[in-house]
N, C-alpha and C positions, 0 to 999 in steps of 0.2 A: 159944242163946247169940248167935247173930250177930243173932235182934233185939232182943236188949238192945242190942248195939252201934250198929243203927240208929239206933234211939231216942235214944239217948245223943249220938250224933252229930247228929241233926237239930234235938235240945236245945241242941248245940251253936251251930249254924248260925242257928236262931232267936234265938241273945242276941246274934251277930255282925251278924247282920240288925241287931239294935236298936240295936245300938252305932253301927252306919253311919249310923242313919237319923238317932241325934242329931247326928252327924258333919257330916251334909248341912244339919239345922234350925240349930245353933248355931255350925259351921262359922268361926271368926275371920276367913278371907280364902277366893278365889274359886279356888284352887288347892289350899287345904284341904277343901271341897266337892269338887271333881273327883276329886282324888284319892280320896275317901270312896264318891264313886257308882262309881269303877271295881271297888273292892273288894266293892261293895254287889253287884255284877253279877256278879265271881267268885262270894261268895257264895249267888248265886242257882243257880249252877251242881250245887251241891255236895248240893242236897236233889233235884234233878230225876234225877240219877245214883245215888242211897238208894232213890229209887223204884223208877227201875229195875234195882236187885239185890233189891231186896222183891219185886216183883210177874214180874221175870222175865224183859221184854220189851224187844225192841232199838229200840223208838221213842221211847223217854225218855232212850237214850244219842244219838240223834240229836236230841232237841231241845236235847240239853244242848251239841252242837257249834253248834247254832244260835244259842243265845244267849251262846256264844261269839265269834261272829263277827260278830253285830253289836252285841253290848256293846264288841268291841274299834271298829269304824268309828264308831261314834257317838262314843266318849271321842278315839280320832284327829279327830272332823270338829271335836269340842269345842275341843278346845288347840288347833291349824292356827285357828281364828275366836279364840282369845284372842290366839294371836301375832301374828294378823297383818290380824284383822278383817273378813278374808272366807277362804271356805270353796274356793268355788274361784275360780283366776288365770285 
């Protein structure tokens, strides 16, 4: 039962995946993209953490803090350069 639920869930995260990507291609304005890549990057989150309740092992819930942490610094350095055109004062 619980890997139907995998399954189902990471069936999930793959149309969210696609949804983003059109998100980012066809995007109307440059705030509507960012916002689309930040999601795109939680959702990257959320299959690496399936893996590791499938396979069992605590290295895939540590990479899943990793690219928590820099999917957040990247979208923070992104906005800070849209507001204000440079990254650092």
């Amino acid at each position: 039962m619980l890997e139907w639920g995998i399954w189902i869930s990471a069936l999930l995260y793959m149309v969210a995946f696609c949804l983003n990507a059109y998100r980012i291609l066809i995007g109307p304005s440059l705030p509507d993209r960012i916002a689309a890549l930040d999601t795109m990057y939680m959702n990257a989150i959320g299959p690496v953490i399936l893996m590791g309740i499938s396979t069992g092992t605590r290295f895939d819930f540590e990479a899943a803090v990793l690219i928590a942490m820099f999917g957040f610094l990247s979208i923070a350095a992104l906005c800070k350069y849209l507001l204000r055109g440079m990254i650092i004062e």
